[in-house]
C-alpha positions as CSV (number, residue, x, y, z in Angstrom):
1,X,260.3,115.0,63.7
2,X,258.0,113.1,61.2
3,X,257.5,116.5,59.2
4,X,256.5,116.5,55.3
5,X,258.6,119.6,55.3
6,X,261.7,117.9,56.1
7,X,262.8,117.1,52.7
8,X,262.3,118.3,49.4
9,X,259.7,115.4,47.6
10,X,261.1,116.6,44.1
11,X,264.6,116.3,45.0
12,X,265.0,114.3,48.0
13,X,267.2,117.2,49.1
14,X,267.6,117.8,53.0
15,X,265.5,121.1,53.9
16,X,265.4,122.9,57.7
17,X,263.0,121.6,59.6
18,X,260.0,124.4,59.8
19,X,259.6,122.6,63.7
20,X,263.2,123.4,65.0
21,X,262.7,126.6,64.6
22,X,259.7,127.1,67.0
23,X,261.4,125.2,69.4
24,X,263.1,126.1,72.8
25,X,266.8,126.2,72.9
26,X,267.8,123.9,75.0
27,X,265.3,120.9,73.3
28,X,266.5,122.6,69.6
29,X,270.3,122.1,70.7
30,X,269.3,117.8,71.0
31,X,267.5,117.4,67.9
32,X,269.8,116.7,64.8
33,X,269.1,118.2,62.3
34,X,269.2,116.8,58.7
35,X,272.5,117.5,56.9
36,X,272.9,118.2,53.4
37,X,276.5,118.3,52.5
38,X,277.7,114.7,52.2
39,X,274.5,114.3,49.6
40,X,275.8,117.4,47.7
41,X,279.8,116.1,47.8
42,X,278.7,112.6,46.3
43,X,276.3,113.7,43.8
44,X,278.8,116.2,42.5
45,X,281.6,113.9,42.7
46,X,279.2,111.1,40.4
47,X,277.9,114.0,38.1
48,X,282.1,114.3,37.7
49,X,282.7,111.1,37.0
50,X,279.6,110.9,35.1
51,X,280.4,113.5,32.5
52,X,284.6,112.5,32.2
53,X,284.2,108.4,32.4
54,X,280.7,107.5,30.7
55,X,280.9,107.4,26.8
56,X,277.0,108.0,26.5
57,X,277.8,111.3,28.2
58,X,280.0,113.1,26.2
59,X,277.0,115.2,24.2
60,X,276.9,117.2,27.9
61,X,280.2,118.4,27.4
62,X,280.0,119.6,23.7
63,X,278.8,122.7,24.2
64,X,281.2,124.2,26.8
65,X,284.1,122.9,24.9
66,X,282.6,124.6,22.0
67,X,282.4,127.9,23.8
68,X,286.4,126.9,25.3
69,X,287.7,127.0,21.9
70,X,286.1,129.6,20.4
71,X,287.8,131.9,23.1
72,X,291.1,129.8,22.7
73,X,290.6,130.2,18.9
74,X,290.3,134.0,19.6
75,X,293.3,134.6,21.5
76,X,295.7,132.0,19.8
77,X,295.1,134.4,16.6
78,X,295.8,137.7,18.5
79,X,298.3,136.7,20.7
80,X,300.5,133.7,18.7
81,X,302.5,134.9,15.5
82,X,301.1,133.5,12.3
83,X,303.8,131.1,10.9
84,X,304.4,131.4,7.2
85,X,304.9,127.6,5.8
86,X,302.3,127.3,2.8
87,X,299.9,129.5,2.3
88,X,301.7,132.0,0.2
89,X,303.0,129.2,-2.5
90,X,298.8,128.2,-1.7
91,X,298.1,131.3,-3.0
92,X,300.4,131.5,-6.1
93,X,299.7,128.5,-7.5
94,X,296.0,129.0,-7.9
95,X,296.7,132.3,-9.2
96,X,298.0,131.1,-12.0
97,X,294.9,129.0,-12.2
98,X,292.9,132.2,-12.2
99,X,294.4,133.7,-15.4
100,X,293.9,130.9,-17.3
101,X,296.5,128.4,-16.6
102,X,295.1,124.5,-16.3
103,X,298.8,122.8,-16.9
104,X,299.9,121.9,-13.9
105,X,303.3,121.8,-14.8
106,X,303.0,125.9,-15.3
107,X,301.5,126.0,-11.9
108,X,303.9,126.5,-9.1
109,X,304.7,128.7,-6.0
110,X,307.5,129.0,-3.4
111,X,307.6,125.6,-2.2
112,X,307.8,124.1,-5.9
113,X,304.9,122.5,-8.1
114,X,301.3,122.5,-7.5
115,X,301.1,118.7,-6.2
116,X,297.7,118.8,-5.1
117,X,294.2,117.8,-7.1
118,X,292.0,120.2,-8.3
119,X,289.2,120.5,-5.8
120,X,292.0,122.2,-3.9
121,X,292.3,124.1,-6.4
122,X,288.8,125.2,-6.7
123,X,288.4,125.8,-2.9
124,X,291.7,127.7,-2.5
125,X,290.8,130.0,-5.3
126,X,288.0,131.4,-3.6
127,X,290.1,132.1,-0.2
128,X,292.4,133.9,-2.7
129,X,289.7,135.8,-3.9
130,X,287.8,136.3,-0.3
131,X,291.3,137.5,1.2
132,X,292.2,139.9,-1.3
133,X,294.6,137.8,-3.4
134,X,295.9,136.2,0.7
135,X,297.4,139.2,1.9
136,X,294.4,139.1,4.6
137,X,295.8,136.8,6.6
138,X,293.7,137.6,9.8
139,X,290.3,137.2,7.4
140,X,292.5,133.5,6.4
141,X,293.1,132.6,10.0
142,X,289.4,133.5,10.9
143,X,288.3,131.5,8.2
144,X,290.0,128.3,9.1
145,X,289.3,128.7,12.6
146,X,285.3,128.4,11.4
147,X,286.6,125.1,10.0
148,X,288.3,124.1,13.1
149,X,284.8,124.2,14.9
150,X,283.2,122.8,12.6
151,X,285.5,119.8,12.4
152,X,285.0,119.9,16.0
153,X,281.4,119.8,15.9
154,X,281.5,116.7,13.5
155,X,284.0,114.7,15.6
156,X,281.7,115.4,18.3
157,X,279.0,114.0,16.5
158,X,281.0,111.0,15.8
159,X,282.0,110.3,19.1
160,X,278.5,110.9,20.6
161,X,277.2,108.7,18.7
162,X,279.3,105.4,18.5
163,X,280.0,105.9,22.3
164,X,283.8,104.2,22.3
165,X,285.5,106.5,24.3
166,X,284.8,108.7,27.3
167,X,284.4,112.3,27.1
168,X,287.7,113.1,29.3
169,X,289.6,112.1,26.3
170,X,287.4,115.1,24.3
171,X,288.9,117.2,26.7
172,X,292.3,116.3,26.2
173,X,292.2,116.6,22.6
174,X,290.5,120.4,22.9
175,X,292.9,121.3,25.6
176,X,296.0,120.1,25.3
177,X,296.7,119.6,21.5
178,X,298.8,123.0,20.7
179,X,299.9,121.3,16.8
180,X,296.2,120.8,15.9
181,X,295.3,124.8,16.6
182,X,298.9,125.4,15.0
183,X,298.1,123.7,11.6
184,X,294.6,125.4,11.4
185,X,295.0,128.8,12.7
186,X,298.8,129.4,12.5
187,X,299.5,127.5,9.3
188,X,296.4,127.4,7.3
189,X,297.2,124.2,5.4
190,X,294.8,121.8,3.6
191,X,294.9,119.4,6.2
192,X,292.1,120.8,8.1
193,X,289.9,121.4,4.6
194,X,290.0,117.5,3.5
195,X,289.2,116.2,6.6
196,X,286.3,118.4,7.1
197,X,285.0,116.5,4.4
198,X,286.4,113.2,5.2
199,X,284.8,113.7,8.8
200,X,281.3,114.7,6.8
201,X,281.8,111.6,5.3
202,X,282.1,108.9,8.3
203,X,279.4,111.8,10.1
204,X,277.3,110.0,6.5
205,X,278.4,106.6,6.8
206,X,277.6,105.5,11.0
207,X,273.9,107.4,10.0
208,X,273.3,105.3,7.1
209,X,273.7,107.4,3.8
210,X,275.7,105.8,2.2
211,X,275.8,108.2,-0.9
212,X,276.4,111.6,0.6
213,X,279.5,109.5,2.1
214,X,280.8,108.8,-0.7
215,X,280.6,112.4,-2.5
216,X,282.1,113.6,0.6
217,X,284.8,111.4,0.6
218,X,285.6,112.0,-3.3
219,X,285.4,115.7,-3.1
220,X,288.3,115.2,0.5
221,X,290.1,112.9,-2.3
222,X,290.1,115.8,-4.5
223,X,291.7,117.9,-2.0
224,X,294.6,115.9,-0.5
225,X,295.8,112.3,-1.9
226,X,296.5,111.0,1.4
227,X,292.9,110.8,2.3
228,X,292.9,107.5,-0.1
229,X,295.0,105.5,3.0
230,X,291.1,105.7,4.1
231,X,290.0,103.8,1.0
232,X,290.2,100.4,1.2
233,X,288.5,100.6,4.1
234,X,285.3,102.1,2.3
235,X,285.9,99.6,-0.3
236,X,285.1,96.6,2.1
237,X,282.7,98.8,3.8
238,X,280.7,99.1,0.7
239,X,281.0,95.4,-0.2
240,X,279.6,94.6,3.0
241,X,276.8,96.8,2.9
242,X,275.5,95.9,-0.3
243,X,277.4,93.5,-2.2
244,X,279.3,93.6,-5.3
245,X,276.9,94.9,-7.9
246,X,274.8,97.6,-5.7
247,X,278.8,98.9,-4.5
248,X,279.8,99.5,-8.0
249,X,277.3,102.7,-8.3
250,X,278.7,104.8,-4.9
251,X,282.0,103.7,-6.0
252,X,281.4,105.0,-9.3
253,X,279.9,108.1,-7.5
254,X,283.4,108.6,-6.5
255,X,285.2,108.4,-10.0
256,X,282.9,110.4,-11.7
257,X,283.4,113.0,-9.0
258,X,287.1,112.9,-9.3
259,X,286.9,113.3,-12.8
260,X,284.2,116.2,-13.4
261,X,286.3,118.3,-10.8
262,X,289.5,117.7,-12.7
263,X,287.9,118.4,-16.0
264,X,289.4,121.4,-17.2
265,X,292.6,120.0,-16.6
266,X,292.7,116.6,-17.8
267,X,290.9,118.1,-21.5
268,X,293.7,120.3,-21.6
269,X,297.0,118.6,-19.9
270,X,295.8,115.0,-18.7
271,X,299.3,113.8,-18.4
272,X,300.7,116.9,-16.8
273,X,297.5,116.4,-14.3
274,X,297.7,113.0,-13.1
275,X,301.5,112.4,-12.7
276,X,301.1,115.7,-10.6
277,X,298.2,115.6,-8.6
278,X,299.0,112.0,-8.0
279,X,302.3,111.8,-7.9
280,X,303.1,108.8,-5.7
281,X,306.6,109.1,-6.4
282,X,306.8,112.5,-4.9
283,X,309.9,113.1,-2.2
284,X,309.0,115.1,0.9
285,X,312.1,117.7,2.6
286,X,313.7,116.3,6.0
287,X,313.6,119.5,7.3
288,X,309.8,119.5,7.1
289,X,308.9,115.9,9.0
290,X,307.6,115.4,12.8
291,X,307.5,111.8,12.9
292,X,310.5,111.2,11.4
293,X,312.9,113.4,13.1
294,X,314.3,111.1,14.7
295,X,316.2,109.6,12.0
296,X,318.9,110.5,10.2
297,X,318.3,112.4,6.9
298,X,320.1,110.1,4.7
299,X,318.0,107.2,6.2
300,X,314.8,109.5,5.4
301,X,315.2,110.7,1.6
302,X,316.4,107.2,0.9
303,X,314.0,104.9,-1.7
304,X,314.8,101.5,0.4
305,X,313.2,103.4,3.4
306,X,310.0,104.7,1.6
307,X,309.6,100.8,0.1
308,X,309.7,99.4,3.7
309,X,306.8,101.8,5.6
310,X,304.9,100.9,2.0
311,X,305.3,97.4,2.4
312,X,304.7,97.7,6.4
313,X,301.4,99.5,5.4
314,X,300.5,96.7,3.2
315,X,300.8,94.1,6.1
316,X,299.3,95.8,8.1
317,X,296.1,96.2,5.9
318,X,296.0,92.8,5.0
319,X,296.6,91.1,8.7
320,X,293.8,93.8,9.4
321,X,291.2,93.1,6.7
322,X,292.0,88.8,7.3
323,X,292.2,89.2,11.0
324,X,290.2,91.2,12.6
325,X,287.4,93.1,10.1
326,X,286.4,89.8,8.0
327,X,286.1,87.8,11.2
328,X,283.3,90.0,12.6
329,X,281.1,90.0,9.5
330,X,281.2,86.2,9.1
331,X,284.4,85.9,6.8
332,X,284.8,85.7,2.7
333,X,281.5,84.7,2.2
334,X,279.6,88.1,3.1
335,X,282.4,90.2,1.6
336,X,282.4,88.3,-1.9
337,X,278.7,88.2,-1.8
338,X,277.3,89.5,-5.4
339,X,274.3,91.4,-4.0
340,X,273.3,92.8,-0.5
341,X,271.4,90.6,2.6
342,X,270.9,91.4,6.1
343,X,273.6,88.8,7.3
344,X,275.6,91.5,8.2
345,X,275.3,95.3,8.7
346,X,278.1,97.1,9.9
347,X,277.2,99.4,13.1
348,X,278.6,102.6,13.8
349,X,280.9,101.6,15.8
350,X,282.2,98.6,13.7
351,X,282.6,101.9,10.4
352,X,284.1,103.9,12.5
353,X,286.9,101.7,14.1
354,X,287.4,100.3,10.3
355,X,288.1,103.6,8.6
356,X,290.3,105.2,11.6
């Protein structure tokens, strides 16, 4: 009808036209009027896609799937059965701790020695102290649930902002992943506390600080010894950002770390500390594996087995360091260099995919 009115100028949305409606019937029943509900299908149906395809995107959806798992945090805890694996031997071995025992050969619980180093320790004392020596195991269970979200938050942050994958896969992970809530909420074990800090850590490395990485990364080292499969890695991280000589200081940071933590310990019982806090030796029960329970347990306890995913490991590392990581910085030369240049800077994304 040539009417201003017909559309909204800010939106470009379809409005009644303010002339129809003064109009006779039968000249009002001819005119056609503008429609709005194709335009309101295809822009939800590329707002959709939008927000569960496009990798730049996924800082949309953080917030509702915050607000999802709090409320699925909430009513796994009142509605699933806590599962009794660890925490009890948790708590009495850093009971002993707290009356005055630093041998770690004195320090045991249910499940056998303490095997763990001692910024577990130190952080597990204080959840036996804030839970009344662990028998609040609904304060426990709300306490790791805190560190649930916040891991959430800082794989969130990760994601956002090397933009690798889309946010549907976010999604999944929240939604669907019943072990991940179990081995927080249900299980409390010390899983979730070292890779808080491991996930501080490469939150610290793709934004640049180099240092606060590397204190966060110790103190997840000093939590749970399997956090050093992430350590080569770093190491070739490090050499790349700043060459031999300025790497030596952050991976000092690390080592001095380690050691002030286990202080008490190794001035006291520095054998009985490192061959048990380190023990990579240790044999793990068949009845307590997921990956492997597929195989027989003979084939699982034996040493010929543990050699093989060792040596497997090993490959692996190497065809990946020779292969793949050294040809995208420009080969030997820029990881042997002696001091840092600008021939190469790893990106976010380039940390990220080299420490996962």
């Amino acid at each position: 009808c040539g009417s201003n009115a017909c559309t909204n100028c800010s939106t470009g949305v379809p409005l009644k036209c303010p002339k129809l409606s003064i109009m006779p019937p039968f000249i009002k029943s001819h005119v056609k009027q503008p429609t709005q509900s194709i335009w309101t299908v295809n822009y939800f149906k590329h707002l959709l896609l939008d927000l569960l395809f496009n990798p730049r995107s996924i800082g949309k959806i953080c917030l509702p799937l915050l607000l999802f798992e709090i409320l699925l945090n909430i009513i796994v805890i009142f509605k699933v059965s806590y599962t009794e694996i660890d925490w009890e031997a948790y708590m009495s071995e850093v009971e002993g701790f707290l009356n005055g025992t630093y041998d770690y050969g004195q320090l045991k619980g249910a499940t056998g020695p303490l095997v763990y180093p001692a910024g577990f320790v130190y952080i597990y004392s204080i959840l036996y102290m804030v839970t009344r020596s662990g028998q609040d195991i609904l304060l426990a269970q709300y306490i790791f649930a805190v560190l649930y979200l916040i891991n959430l938050v800082l794989v969130m942050n990760i994601y956002r902002k090397t933009a690798i994958v889309p946010p549907y896969v976010l999604v999944i992970i929240c939604c669907t992943s019943y072990r991940i809530h179990s081995i927080y909420i249900l299980r409390m074990f010390n899983d979730p506390v070292a890779m808080l800090f491991l996930y501080a850590a490469i939150n610290c490395f793709i934004f640049g600080y180099w240092t606060s990485g590397c204190v966060c990364f110790s103190l997840a080292v000093s939590i749970k010894m399997n956090i050093l499969l992430f350590a080569p890695a770093l190491l070739i991280l490090l050499l790349l950002q700043y060459g031999i000589i300025a790497a030596i200081p952050r991976l000092a940071i690390c080592a001095i770390i380690q050691i002030a933590l286990a202080a008490p310990f190794l001035l006291n019982y520095p054998k009985a500390y490192l061959t048990r806090s380190f023990d990579f030796g240790r044999k793990f029960f068949f009845k307590w594996t997921v990956n492997w329970r597929f195989l027989s347990e003979d084939i699982f306890l034996n040493r010929w087995f543990h050699l093989s995913l060792l040596a497997a490991h090993l490959l692996v590392l190497i065809a990946f360091i020779f292969r793949r990581w050294l040809k995208k910085c420009g080969g030997y030369e820029s990881l042997l260099r002696m001091r840092a240049s600008m021939a190469y800077e790893p990106d976010s994304k380039n940390i990220l995919c080299m420490i996962i």
